[in-house]
N, C-alpha and C positions, 0 to 999 in steps of 0.2 A: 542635591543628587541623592538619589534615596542608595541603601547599601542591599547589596542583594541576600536572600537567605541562603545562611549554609544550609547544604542539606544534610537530612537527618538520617539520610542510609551509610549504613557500614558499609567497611572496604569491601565485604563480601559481597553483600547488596550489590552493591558498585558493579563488581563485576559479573556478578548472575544478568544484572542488566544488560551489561553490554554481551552477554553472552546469548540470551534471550534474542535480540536483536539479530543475530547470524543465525537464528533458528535452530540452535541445540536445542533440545527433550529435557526437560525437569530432569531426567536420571545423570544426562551427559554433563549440565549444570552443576547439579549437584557434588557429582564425582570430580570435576575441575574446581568447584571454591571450594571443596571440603565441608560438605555440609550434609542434611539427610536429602532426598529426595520430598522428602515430606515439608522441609523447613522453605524449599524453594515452591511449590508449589503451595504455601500459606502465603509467602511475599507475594504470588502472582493473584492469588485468589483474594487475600482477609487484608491483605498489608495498605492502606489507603497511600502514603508516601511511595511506597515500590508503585504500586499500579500508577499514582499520578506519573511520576519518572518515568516510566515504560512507555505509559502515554504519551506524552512531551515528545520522547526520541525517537516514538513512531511517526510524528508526525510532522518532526524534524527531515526523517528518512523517508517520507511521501512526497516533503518538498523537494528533497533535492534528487531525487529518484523521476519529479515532474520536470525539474529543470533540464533533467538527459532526456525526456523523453521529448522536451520540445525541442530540444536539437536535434533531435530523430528529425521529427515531423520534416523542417525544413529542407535538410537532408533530403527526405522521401519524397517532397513537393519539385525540386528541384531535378531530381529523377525525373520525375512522372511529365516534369514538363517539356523535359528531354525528351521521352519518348514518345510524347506527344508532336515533337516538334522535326525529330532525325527520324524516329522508327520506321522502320516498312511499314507497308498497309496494315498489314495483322496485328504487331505488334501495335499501333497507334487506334485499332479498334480497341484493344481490348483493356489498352491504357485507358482512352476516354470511356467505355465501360467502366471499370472499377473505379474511377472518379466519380463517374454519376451515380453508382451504388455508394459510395462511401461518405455521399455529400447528402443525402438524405431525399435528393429528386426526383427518386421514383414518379414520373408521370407528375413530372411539377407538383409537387404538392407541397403547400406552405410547409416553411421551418415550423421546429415544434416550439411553444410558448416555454418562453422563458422560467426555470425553478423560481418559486418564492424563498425567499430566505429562512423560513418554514418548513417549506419542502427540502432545501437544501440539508438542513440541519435533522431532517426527519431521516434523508438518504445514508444522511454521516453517522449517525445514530443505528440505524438498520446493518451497515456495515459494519461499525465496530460489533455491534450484536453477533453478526455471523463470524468473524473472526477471531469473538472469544469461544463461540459453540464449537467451529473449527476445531482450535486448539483444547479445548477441551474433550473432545473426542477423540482428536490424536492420543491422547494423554492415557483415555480410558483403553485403547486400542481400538474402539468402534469405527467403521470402515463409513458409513455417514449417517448423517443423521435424517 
């Protein structure tokens, strides 16, 4: 059994991170670990350990942020097929309308081909990109980029 590594962020770090993660501003972070605003926004930018960690727990927070959203879905399937099944006329039109919109059927047209694992990791890559541009413009105060 291999031992796992401690990590090498301070208690501050530590908790910049998890601060980070509830969407405080580098100013807000800073002012709660007691540090500069400058020190936190080097861990988010230069710090290769903070950025791995941030990363990690963002994607910790994706998964299980997907695990609610799939008990949404079922949820809303389960709805929809209610209404499908009791609703007045109107309502049961416009159920199976937004079914047929949200299923991709537009005038039958094939599902769309499957991502490559390429493309997949191209999509996840394009994404983190824009959500460090994101938060880097929040930062700067720039309204978008």
């Amino acid at each position: 059994m291999m031992a796992e590594k401690k990590s090498e962020l301070s208690d501050k770090q530590e908790m910049a991170l998890e601060l980070v993660i509830t969407g405080m501003t580098d100013r807000e972070i800073a002012k709660r670990v007691g540090v500069s605003r400058q020190w936190v926004n080097t861990w988010r930018n230069q710090d290769a350990e903070f950025m791995y960690a941030l990363q990690l727990r963002r994607q910790i927070l994706r998964e299980k942020h997907m695990d609610s959203v799939s008990q949404l879905i079922k949820i809303s399937i389960d709805v929809m097929r209610a209404a499908l099944k009791e609703g007045d006329p109107q309502t049961k039109l416009k159920t199976a309308m937004y079914v047929l919109k949200i299923s991709g059927l537009k005038g039958f047209m094939k599902p769309g081909k499957p991502l490559s694992r390429q493309e997949m990791e191209k999509d996840q890559f394009k994404n983190a990109f824009d959500q460090a541009v994101r938060e880097v413009t929040e930062e700067l105060g720039i309204e978008k980029y």
